[in-house]
LUMNU-333228 format. One line per 3 residues: number of its first residue (from 1); for each residue x, y, z of N, C-alpha, C. Coordinates in pm, 1 decimal. Layout:
! residues N
NUM) X/Y/Z/X/Y/Z/X/Y/Z ~ ...
***
This chain:
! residues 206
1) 1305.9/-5155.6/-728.4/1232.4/-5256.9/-651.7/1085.4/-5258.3/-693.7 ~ 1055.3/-5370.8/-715.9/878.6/-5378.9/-753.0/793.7/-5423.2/-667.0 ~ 696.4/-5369.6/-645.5/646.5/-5359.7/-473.0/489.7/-5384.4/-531.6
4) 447.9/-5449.5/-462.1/267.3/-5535.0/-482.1/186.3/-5380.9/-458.2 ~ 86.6/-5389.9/-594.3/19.6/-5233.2/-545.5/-53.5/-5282.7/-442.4 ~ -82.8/-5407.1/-413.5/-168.0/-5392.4/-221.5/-137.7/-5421.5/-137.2
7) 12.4/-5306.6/-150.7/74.8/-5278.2/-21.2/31.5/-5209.9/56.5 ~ 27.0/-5170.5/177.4/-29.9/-5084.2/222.7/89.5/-4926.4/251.1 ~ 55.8/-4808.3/245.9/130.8/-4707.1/243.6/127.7/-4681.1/389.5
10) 224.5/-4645.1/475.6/266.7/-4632.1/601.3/312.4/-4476.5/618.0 ~ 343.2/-4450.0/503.7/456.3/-4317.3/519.9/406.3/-4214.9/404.3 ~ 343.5/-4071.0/408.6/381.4/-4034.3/261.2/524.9/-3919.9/255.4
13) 512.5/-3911.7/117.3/682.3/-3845.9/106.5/715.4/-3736.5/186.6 ~ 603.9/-3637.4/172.9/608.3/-3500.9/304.1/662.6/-3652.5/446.5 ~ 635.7/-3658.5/488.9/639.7/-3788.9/676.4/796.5/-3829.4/630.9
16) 797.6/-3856.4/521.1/959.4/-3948.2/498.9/1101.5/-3860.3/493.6 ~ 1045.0/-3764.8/429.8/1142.6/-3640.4/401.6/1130.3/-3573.3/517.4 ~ 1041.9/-3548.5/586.9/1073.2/-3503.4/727.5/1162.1/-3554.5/846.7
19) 1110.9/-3695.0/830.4/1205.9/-3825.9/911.4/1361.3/-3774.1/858.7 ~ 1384.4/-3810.5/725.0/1521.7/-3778.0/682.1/1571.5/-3683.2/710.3 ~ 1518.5/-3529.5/725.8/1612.1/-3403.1/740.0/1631.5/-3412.8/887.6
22) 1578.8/-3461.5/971.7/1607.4/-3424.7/1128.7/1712.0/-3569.3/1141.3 ~ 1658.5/-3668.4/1086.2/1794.3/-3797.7/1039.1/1926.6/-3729.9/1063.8 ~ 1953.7/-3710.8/940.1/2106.0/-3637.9/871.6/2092.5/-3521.2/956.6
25) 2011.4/-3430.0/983.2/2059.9/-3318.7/1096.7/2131.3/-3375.8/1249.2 ~ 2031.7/-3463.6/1298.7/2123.8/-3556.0/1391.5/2269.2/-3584.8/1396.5 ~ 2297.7/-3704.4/1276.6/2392.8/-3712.1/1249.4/2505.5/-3644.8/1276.1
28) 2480.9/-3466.1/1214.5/2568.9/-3372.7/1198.0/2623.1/-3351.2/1331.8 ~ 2461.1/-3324.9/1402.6/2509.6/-3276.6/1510.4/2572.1/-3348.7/1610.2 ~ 2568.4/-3508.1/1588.7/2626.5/-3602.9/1706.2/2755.8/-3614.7/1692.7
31) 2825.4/-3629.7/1522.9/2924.6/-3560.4/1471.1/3006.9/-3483.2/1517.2 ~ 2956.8/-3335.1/1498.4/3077.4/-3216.7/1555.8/3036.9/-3212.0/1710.0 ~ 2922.9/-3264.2/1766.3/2922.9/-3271.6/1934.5/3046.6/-3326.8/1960.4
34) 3088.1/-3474.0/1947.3/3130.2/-3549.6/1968.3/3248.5/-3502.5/1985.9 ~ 3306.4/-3401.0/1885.7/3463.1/-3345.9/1815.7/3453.2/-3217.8/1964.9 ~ 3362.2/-3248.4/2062.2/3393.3/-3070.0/2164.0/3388.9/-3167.8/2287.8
37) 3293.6/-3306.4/2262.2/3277.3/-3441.0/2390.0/3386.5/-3471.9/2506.0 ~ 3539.0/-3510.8/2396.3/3644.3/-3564.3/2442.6/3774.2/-3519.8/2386.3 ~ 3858.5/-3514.7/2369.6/3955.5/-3468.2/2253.5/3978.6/-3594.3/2198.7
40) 3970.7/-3699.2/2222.3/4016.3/-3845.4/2135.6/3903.8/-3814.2/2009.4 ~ 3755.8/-3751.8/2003.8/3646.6/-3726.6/1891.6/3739.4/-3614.4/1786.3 ~ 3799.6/-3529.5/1844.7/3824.3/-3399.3/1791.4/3830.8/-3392.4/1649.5
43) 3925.1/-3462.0/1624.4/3982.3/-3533.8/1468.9/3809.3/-3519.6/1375.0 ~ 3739.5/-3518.4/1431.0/3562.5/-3545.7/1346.3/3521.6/-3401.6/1327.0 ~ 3628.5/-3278.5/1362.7/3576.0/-3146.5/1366.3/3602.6/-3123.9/1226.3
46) 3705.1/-3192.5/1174.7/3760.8/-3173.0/1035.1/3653.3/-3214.0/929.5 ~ 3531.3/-3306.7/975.2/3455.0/-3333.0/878.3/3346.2/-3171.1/835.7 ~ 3385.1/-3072.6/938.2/3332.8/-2984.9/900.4/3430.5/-2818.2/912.2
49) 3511.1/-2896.8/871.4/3628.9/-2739.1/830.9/3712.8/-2721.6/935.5 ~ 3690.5/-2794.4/1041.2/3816.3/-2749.8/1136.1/3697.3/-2711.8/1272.2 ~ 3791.8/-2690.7/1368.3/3751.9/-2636.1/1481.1/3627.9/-2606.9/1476.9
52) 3690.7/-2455.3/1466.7/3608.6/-2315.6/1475.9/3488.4/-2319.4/1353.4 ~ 3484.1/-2380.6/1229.4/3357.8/-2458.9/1176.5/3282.6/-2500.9/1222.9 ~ 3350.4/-2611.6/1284.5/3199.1/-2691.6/1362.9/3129.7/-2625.4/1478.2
55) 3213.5/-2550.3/1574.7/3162.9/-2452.4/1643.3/3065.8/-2374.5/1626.5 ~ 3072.5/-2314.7/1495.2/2946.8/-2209.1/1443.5/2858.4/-2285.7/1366.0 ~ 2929.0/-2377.8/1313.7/2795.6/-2484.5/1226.8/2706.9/-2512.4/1349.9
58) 2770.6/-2598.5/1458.9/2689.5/-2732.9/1527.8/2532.2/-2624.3/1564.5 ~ 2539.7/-2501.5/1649.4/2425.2/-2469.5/1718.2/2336.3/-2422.9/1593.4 ~ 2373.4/-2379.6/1464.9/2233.4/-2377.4/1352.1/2206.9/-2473.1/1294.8
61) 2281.6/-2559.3/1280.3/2237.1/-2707.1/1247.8/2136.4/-2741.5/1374.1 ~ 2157.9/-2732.4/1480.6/2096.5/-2760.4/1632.2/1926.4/-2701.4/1590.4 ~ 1951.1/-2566.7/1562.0/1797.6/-2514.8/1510.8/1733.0/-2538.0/1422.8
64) 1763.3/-2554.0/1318.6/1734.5/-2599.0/1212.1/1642.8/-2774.2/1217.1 ~ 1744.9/-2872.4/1302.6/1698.1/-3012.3/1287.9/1573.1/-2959.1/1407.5 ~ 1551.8/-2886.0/1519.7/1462.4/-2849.9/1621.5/1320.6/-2782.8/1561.7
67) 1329.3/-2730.5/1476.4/1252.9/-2693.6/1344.4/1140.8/-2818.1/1251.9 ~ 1247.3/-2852.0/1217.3/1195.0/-2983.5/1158.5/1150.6/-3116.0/1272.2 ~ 1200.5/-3124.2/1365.6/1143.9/-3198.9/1441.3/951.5/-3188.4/1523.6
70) 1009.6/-3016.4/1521.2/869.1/-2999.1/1589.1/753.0/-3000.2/1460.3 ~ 799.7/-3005.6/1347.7/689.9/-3033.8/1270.8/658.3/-3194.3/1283.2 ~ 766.4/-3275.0/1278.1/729.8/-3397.1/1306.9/689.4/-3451.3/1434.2
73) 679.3/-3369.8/1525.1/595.6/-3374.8/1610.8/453.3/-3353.5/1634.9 ~ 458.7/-3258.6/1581.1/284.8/-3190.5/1539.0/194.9/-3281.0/1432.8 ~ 315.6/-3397.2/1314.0/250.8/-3493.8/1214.7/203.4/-3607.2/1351.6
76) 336.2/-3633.3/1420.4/286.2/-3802.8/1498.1/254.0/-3784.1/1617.3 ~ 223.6/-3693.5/1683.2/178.3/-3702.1/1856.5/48.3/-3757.5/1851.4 ~ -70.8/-3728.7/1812.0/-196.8/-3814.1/1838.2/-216.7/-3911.4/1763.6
79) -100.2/-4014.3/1702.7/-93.9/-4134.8/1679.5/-18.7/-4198.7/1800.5 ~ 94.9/-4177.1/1893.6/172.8/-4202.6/1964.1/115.3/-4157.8/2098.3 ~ -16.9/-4159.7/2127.3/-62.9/-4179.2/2268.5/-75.4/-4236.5/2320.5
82) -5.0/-4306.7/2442.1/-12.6/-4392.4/2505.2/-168.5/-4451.9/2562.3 ~ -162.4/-4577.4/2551.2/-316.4/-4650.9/2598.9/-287.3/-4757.7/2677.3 ~ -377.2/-4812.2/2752.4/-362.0/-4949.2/2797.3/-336.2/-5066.7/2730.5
85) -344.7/-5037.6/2635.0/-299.5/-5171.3/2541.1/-142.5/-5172.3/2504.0 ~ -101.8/-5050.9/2526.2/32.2/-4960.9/2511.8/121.2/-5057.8/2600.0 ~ 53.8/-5002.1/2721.0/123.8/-5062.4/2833.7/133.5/-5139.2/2869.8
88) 54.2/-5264.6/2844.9/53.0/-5378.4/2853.2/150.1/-5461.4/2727.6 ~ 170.1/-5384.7/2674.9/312.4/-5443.0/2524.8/389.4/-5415.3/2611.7 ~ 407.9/-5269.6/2627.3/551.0/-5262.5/2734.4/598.0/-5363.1/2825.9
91) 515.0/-5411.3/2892.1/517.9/-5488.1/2999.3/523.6/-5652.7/2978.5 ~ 524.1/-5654.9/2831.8/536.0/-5787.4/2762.9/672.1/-5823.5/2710.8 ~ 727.5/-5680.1/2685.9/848.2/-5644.0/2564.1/957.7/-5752.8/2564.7
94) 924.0/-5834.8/2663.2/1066.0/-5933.7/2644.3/1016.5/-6066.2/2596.8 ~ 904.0/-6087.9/2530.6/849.0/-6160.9/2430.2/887.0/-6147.0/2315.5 ~ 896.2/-5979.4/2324.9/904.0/-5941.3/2136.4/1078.6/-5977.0/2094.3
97) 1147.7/-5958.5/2271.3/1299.7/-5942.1/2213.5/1329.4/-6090.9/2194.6 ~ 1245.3/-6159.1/2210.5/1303.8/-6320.2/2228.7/1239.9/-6364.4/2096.1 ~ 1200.5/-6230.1/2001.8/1173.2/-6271.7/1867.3/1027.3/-6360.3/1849.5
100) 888.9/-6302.6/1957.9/775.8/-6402.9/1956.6/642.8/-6337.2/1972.7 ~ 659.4/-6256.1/1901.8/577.0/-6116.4/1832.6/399.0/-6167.9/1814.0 ~ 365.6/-6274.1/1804.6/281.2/-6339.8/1766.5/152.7/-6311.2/1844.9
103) 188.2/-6283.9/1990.3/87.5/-6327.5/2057.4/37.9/-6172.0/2151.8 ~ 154.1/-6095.3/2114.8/148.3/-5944.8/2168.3/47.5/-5883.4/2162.3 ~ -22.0/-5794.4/2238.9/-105.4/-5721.6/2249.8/-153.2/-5651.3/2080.4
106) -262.5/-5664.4/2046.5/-294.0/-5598.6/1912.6/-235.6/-5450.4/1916.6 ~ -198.0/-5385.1/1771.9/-92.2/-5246.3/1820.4/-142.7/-5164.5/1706.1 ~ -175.6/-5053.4/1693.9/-243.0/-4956.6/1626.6/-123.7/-4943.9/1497.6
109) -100.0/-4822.0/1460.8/4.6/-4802.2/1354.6/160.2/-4787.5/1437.8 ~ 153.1/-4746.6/1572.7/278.9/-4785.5/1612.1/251.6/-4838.8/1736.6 ~ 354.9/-4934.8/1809.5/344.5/-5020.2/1940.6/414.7/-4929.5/2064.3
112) 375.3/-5002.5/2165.9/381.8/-4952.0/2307.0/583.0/-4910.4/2286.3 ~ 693.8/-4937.9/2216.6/807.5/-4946.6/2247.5/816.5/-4825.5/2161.1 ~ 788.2/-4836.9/2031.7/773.7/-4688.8/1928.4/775.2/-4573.5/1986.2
115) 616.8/-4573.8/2088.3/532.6/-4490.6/2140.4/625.9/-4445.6/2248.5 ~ 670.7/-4513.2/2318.9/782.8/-4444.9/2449.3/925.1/-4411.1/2362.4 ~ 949.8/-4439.1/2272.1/1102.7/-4379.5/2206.3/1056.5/-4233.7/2148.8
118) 937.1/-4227.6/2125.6/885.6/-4094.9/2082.3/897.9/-3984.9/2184.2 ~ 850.0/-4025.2/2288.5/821.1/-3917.1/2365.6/921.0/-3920.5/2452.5 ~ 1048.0/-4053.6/2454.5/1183.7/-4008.5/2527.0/1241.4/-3924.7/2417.0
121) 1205.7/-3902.7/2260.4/1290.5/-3839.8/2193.4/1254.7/-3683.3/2204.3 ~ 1130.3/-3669.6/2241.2/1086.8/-3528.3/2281.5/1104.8/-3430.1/2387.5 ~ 1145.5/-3534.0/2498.5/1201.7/-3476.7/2632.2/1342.8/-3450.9/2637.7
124) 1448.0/-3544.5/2552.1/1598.8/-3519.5/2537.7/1592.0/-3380.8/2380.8 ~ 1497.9/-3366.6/2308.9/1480.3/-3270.2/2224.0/1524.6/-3147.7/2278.1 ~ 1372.2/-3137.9/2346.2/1340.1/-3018.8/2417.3/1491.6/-2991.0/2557.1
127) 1524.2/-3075.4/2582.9/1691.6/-3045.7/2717.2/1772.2/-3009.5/2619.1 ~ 1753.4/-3039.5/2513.8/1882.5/-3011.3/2392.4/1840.6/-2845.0/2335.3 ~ 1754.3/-2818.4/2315.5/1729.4/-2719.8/2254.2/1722.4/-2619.8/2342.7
130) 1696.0/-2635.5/2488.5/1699.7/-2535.7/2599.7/1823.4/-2489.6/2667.6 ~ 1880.7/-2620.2/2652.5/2049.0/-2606.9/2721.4/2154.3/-2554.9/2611.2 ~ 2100.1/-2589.1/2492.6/2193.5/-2543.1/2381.4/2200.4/-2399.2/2356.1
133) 2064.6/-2358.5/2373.5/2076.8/-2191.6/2372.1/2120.7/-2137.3/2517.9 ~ 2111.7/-2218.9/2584.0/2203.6/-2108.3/2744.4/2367.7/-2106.0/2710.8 ~ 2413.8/-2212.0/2616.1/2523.7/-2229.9/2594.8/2624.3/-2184.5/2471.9
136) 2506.3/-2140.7/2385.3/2515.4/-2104.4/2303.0/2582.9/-1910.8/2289.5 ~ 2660.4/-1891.9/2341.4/2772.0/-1761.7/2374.4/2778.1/-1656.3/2271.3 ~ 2722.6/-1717.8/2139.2/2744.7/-1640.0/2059.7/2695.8/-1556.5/2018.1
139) 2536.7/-1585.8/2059.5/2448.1/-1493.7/2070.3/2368.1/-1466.4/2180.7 ~ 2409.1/-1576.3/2284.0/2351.2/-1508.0/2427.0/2452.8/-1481.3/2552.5 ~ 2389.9/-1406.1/2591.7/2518.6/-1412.2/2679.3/2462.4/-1423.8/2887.1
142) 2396.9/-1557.9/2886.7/2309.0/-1580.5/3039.5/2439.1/-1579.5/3148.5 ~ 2438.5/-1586.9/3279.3/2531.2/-1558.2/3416.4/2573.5/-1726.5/3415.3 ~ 2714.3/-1675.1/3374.1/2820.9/-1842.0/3388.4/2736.3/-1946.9/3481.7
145) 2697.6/-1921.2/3562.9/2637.9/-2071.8/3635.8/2561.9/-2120.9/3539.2 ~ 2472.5/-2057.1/3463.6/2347.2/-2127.9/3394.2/2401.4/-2195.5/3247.4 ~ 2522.3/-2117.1/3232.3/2634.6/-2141.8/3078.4/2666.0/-2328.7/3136.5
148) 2715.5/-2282.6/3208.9/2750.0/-2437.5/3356.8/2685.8/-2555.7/3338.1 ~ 2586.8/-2487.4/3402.9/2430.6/-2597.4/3435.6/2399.2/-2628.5/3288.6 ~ 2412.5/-2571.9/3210.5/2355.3/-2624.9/3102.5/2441.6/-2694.2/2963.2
151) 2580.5/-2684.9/2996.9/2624.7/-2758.4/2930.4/2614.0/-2916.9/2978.2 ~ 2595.7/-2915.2/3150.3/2656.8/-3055.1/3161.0/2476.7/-3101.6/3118.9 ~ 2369.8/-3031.5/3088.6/2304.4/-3062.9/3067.1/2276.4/-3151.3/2929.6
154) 2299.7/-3025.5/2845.6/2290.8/-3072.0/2719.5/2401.8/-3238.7/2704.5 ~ 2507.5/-3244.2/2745.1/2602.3/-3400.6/2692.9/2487.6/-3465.9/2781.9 ~ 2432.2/-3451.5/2917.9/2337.6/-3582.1/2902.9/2238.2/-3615.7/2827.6
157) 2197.4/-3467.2/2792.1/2077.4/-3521.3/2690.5/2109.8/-3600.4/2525.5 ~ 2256.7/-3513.4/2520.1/2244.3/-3601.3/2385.3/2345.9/-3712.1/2383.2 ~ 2376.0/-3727.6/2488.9/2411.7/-3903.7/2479.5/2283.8/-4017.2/2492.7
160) 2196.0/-3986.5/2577.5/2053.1/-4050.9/2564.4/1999.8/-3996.0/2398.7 ~ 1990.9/-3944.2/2376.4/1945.6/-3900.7/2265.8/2036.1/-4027.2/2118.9 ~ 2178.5/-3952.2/2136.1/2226.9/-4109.2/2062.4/2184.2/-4222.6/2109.5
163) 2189.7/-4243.5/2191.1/2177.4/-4416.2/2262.8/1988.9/-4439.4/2218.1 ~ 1907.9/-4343.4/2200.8/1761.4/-4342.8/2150.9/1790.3/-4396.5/2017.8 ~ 1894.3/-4289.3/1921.5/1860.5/-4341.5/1747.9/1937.2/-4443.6/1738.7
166) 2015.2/-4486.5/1821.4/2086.5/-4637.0/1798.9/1990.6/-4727.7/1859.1 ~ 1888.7/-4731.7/1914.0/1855.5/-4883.9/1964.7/1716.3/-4813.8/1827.8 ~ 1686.6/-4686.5/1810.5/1529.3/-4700.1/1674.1/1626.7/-4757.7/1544.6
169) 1750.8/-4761.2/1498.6/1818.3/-4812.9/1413.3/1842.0/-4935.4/1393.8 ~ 1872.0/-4984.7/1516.3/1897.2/-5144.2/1527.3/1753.9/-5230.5/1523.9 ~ 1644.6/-5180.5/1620.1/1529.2/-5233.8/1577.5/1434.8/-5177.5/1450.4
172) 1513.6/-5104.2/1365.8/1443.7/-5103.5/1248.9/1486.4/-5179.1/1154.8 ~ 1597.1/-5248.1/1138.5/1656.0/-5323.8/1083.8/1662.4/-5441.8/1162.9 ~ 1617.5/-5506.8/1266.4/1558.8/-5610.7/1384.3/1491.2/-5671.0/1288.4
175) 1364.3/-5583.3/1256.6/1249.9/-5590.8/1228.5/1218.6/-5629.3/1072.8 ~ 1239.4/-5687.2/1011.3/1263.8/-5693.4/899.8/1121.5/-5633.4/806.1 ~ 1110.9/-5554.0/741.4/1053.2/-5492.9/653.0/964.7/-5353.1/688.2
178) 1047.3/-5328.5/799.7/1057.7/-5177.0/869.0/1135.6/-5050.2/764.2 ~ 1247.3/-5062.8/723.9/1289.4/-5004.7/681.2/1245.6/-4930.9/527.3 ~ 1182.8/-5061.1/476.3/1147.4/-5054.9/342.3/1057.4/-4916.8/380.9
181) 980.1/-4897.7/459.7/843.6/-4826.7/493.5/878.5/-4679.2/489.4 ~ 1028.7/-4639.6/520.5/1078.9/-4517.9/546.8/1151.8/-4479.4/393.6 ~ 1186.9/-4579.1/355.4/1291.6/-4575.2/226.5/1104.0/-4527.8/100.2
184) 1065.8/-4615.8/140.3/951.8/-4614.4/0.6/825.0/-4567.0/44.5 ~ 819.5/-4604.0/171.4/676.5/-4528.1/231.9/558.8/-4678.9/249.5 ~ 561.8/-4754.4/185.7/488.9/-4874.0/191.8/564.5/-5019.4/260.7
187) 430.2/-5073.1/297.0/503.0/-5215.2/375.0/385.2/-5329.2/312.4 ~ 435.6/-5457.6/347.0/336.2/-5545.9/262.4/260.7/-5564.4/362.6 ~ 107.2/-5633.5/335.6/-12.9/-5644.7/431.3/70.8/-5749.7/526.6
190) 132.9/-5875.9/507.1/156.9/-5943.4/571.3/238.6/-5865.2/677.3 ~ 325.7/-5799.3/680.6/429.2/-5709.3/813.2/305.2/-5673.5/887.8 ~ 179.2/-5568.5/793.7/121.3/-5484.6/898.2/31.4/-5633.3/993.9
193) -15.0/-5729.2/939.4/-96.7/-5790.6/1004.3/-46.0/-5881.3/1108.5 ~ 119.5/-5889.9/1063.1/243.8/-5970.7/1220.3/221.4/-5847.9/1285.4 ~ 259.0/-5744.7/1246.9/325.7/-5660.0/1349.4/210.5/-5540.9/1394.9
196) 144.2/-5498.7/1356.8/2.9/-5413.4/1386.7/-85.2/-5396.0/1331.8 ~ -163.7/-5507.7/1393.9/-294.8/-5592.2/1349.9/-386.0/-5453.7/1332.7 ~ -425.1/-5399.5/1455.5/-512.1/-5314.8/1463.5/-525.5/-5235.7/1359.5
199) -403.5/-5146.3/1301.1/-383.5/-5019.7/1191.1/-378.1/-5100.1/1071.4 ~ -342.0/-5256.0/1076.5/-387.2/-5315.5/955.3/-529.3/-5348.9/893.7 ~ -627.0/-5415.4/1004.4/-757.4/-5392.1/1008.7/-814.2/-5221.0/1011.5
202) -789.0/-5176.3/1051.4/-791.6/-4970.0/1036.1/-783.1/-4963.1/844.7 ~ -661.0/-5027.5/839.3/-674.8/-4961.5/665.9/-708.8/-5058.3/560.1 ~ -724.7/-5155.0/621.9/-801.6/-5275.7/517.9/-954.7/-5314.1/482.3
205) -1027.4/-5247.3/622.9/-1140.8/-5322.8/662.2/-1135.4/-5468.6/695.0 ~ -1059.6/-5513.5/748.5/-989.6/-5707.0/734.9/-1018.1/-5702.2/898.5
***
């Protein structure tokens, strides 16, 4: 693909490759979750050796993507602070879904809807990573109620958690020239100046 050098860069490869490993770690783990969810999933345990595979895979895969996340947390939290201008997109958001983006609140490098999928993805993180180790038997061993409490914990968190990377999936591909930004790291001036004027003026001087 041949891309205008005054594009503007959105992403560099360290930010993209980070995005990707907790990506595909997801995946894995929504995967062999899914295969312990219901028994109609089970059949999906085989994508990782059977049963008792995915069993010992799913909770280091679990650490591993929790790893990499909190670094990508530590890259985007004081870009993703909520402001009044934040909230006032929020409170617009059914402009943007009716496809009329035009007139929305000016939006830094990410918008008021970004900014709350972030920090719902940090709160179902963190229930996932807390409940997973109470549940986690193999190397801990906490008093059955809390084994309990925290499984039915963890399936709520990571069904919100799926239902999070399916609606950042669908509106990244909504959005047309979103994706390019993650795949290559750059977007053309025209996206940043529809879609976030502010971080476009930020890196243009415009």
């Amino acid at each position: 693909m041949i891309r205008d050098p005054k594009d503007l860069q959105r992403y560099t490869p360290q930010e993209r490759a980070n995005h990707w490993v907790v990506g595909i770690s997801f995946i894995l783990l929504a995967l062999s979750g899914l295969a312990f969810f219901h028994p109609a999933f089970y059949p999906l345990s085989q994508l990782f050796g059977g049963g008792t595979w995915a069993r010992i895979l799913h909770p280091y895969i679990g650490v591993f993507m929790a790893f990499f996340f909190v670094l990508m947390f530590l890259r985007f939290r004081k870009l993703n602070a909520m402001t009044p201008t934040d909230k006032e997109w929020l409170s617009r958001i059914g402009e943007m879904v009716d496809g009329d983006d035009h007139n929305m609140p000016e939006q830094g490098k990410y918008n008021g809807g970004q900014k709350a999928m972030f920090w719902a993805s940090v709160v179902c993180m963190a229930l996932l990573l807390v409940s997973g180790v109470l549940i986690w038997r193999a190397q801990f061993s906490p008093p059955v109620e809390l084994v309990r409490f925290g499984a039915v914990v963890h399936a709520v968190a990571a069904v919100a958690m799926i239902a999070l990377i399916v609606i950042h999936a669908y509106a990244a591909i909504w959005v047309k020239g979103t994706i390019r930004a993650m795949w290559y790291g750059t977007v053309t001036r025209a996206w940043a100046r529809q879609h976030h004027r502010a971080w476009y003026r930020e890196m243009t001087g415009k």
